[in-house]
FIKOLZA-1660 file (N, C-alpha, C; in steps of 0.1 Angstrom, whole numbers, plus 5000, padded with zeros to 4 digits):
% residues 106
   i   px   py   pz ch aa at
   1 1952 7314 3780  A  X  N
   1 1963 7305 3782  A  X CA
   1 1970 7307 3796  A  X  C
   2 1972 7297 3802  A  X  N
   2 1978 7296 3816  A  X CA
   2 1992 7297 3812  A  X  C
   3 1997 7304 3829  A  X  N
   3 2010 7295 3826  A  X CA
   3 2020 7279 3823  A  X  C
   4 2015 7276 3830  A  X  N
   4 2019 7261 3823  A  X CA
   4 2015 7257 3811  A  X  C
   5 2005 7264 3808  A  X  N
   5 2006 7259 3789  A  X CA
   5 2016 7266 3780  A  X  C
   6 2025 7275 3785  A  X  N
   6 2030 7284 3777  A  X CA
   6 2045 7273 3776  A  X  C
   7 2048 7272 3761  A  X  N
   7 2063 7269 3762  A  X CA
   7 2078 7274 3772  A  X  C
   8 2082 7263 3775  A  X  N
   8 2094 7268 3777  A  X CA
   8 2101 7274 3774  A  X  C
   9 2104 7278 3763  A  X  N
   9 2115 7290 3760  A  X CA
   9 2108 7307 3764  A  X  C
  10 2097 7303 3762  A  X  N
  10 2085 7318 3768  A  X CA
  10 2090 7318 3781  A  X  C
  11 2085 7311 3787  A  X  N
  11 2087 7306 3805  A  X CA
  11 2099 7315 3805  A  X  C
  12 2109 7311 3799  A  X  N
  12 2124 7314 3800  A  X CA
  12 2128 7331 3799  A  X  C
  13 2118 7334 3787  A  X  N
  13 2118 7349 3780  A  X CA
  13 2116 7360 3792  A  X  C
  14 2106 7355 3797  A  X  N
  14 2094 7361 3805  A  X CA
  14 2104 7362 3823  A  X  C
  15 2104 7352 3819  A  X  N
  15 2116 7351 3835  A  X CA
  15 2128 7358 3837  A  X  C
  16 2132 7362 3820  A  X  N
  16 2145 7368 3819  A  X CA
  16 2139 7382 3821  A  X  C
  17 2129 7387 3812  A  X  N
  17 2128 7402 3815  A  X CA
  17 2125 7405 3827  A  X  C
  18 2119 7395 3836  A  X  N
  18 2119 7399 3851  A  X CA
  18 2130 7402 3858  A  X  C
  19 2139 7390 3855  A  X  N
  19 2152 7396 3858  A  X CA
  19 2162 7408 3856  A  X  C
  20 2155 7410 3840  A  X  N
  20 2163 7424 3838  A  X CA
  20 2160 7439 3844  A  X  C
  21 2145 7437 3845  A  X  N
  21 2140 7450 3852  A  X CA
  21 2144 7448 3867  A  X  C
  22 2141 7438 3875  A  X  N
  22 2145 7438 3889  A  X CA
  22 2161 7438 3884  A  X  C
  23 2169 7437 3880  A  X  N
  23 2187 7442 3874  A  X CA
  23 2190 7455 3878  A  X  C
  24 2178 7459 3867  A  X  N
  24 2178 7478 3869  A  X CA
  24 2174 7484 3876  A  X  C
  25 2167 7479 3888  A  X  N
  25 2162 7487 3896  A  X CA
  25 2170 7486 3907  A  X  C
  26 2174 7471 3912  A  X  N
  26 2187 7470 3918  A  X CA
  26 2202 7483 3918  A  X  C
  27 2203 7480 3904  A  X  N
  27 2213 7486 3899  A  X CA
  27 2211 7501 3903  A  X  C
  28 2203 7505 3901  A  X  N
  28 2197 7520 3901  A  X CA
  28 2195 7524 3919  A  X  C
  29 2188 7516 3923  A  X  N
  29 2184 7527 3937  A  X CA
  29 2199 7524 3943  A  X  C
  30 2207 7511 3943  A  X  N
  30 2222 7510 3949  A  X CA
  30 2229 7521 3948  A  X  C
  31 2231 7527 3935  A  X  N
  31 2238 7535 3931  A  X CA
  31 2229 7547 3938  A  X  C
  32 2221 7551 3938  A  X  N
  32 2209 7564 3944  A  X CA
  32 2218 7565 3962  A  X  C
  33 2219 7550 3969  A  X  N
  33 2213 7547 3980  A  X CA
  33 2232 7551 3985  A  X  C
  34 2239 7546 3978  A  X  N
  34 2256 7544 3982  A  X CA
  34 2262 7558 3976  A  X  C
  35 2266 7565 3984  A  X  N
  35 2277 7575 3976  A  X CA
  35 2289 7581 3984  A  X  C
  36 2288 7565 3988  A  X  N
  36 2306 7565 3999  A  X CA
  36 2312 7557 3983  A  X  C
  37 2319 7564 3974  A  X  N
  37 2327 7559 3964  A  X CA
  37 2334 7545 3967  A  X  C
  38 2341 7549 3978  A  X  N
  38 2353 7542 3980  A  X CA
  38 2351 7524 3986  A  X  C
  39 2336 7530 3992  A  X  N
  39 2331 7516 4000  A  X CA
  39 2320 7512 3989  A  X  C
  40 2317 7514 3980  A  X  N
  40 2311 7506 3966  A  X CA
  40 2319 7501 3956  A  X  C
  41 2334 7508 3959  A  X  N
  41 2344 7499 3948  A  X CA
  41 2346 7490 3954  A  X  C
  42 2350 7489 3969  A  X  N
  42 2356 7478 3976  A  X CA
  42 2343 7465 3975  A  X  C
  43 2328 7468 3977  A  X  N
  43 2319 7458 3972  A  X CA
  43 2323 7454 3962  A  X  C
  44 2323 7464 3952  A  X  N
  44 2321 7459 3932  A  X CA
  44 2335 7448 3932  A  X  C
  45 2347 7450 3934  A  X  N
  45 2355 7441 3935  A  X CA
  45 2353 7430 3943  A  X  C
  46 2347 7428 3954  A  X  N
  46 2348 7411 3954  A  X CA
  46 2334 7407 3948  A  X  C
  47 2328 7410 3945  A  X  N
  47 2320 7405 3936  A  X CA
  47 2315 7409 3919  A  X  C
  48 2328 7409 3918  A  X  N
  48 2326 7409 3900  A  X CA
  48 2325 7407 3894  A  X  C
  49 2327 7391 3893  A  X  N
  49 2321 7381 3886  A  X CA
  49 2307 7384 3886  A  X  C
  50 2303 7378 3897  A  X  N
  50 2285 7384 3898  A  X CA
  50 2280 7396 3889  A  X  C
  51 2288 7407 3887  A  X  N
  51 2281 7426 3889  A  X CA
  51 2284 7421 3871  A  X  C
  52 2289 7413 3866  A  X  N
  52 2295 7415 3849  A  X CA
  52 2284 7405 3846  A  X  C
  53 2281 7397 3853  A  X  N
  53 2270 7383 3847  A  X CA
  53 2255 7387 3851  A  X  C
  54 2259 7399 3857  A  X  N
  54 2242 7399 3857  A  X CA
  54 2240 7413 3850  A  X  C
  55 2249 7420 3849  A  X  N
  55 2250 7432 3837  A  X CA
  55 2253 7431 3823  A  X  C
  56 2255 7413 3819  A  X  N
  56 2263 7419 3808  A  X CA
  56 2258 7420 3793  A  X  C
  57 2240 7418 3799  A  X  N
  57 2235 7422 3786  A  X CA
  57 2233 7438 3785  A  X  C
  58 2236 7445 3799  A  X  N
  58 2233 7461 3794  A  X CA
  58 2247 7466 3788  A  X  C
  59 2258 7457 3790  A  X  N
  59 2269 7460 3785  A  X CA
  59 2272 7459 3774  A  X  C
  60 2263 7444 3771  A  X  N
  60 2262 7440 3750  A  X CA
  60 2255 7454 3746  A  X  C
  61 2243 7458 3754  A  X  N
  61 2238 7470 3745  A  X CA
  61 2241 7482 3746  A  X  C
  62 2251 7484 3754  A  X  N
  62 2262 7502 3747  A  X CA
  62 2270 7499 3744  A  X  C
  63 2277 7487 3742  A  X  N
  63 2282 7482 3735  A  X CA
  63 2277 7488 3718  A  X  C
  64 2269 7483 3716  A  X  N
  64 2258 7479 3703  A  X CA
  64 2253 7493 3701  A  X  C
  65 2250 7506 3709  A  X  N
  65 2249 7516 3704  A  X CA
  65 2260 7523 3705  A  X  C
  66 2270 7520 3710  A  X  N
  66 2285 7527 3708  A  X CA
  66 2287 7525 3697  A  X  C
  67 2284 7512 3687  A  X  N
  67 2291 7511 3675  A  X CA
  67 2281 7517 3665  A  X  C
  68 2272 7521 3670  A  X  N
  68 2259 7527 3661  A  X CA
  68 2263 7538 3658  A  X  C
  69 2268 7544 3672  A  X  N
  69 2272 7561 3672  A  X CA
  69 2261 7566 3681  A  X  C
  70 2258 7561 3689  A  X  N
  70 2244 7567 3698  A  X CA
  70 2251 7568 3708  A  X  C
  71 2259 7564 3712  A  X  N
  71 2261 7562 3728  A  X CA
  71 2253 7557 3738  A  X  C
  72 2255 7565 3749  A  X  N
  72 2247 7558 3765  A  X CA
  72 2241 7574 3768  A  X  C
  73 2236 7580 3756  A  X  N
  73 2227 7594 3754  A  X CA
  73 2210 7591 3762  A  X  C
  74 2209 7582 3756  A  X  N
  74 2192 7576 3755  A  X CA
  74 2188 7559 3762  A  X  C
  75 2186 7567 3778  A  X  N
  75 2187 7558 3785  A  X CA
  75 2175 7544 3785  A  X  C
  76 2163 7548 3778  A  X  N
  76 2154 7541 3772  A  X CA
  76 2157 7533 3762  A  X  C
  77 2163 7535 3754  A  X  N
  77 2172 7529 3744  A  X CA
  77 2176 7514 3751  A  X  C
  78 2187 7521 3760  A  X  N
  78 2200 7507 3763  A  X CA
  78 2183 7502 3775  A  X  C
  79 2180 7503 3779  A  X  N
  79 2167 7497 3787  A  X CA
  79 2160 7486 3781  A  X  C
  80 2156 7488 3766  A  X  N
  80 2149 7479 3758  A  X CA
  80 2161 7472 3753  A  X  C
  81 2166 7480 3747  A  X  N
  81 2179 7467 3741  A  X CA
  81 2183 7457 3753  A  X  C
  82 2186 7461 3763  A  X  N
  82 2193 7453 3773  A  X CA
  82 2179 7443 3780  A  X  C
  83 2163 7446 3777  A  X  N
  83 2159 7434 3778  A  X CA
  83 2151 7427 3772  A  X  C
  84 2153 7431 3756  A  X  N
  84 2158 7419 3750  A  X CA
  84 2167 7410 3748  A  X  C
  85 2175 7417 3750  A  X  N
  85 2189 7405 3750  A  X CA
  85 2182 7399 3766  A  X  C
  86 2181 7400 3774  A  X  N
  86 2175 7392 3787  A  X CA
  86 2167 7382 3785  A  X  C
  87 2155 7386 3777  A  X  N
  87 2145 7380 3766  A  X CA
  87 2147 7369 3760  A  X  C
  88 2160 7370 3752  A  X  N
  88 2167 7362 3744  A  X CA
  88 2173 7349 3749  A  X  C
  89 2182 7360 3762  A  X  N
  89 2194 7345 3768  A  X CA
  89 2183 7341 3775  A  X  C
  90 2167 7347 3783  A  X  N
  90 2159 7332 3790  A  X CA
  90 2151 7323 3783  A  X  C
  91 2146 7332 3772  A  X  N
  91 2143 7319 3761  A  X CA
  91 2152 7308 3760  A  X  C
  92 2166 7311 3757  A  X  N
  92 2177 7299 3748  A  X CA
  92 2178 7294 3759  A  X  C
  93 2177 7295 3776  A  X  N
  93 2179 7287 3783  A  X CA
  93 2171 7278 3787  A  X  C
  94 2153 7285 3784  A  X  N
  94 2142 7282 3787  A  X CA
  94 2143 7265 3773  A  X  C
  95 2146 7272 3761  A  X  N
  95 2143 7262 3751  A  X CA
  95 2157 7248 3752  A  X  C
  96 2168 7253 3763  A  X  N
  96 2175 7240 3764  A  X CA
  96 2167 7231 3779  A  X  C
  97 2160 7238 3782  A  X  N
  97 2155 7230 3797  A  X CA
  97 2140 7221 3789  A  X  C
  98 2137 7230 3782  A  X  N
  98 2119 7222 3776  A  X CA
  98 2130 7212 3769  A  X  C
  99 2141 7208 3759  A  X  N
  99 2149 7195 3751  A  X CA
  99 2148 7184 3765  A  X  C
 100 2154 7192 3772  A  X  N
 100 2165 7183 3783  A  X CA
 100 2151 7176 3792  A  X  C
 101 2140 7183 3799  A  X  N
 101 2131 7181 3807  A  X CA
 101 2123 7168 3797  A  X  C
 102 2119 7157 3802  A  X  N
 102 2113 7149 3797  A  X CA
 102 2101 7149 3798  A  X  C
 103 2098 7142 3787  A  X  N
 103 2081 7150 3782  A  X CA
 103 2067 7140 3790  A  X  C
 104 2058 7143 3792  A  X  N
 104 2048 7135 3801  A  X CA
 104 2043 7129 3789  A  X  C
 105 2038 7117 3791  A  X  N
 105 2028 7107 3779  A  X CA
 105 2015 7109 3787  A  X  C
 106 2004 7109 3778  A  X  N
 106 1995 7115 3784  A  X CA
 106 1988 7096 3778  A  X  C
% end
């Protein structure tokens, strides 16, 4: 199966977990690469809209094992949780674009 035969909400899924790994790796070497504190808060504030919408499925998921009682112990954990939930929101976006996108007549 190619990609173009694959449904849209896949398309969507698939596109989302890309985004969540490139998220975390972002997220990760930044923080590796910055350790002037004071000039990473002054970034994180003007752009925090951005740093909460593109984090905020790793936030649903410590979220989600804070109420478990696991915490942010088991960083493989909030990794898979956080992309599935990526998984999920590119699907649901993927399956409103295949509704919306009109269909070819063959």
């Amino acid at each position: 199966m190619k990609w173009k035969d694959f449904p849209t909400w896949l398309k969507g899924g698939i596109i989302g977990v890309i985004i969540g790994i490139l998220t975390f790796l972002v997220g990760y070497f930044y923080q590796e690469l910055t350790k002037d504190k004071i000039r990473t808060m002054l970034v994180v504030e003007k752009r925090l809209w951005l740093i909460i919408l593109i984090f905020f499925p790793v936030l649903i998921s410590l979220l989600i094992l804070e109420l478990m009682g696991i915490g942010d112990k088991y960083l493989v954990i909030v990794l898979l949780l956080s992309l599935i939930i990526y998984f999920l929101i590119g699907a649901f976006i993927g399956w409103i674009v295949g509704k919306i996108k009109p269909k070819k007549k063959s």
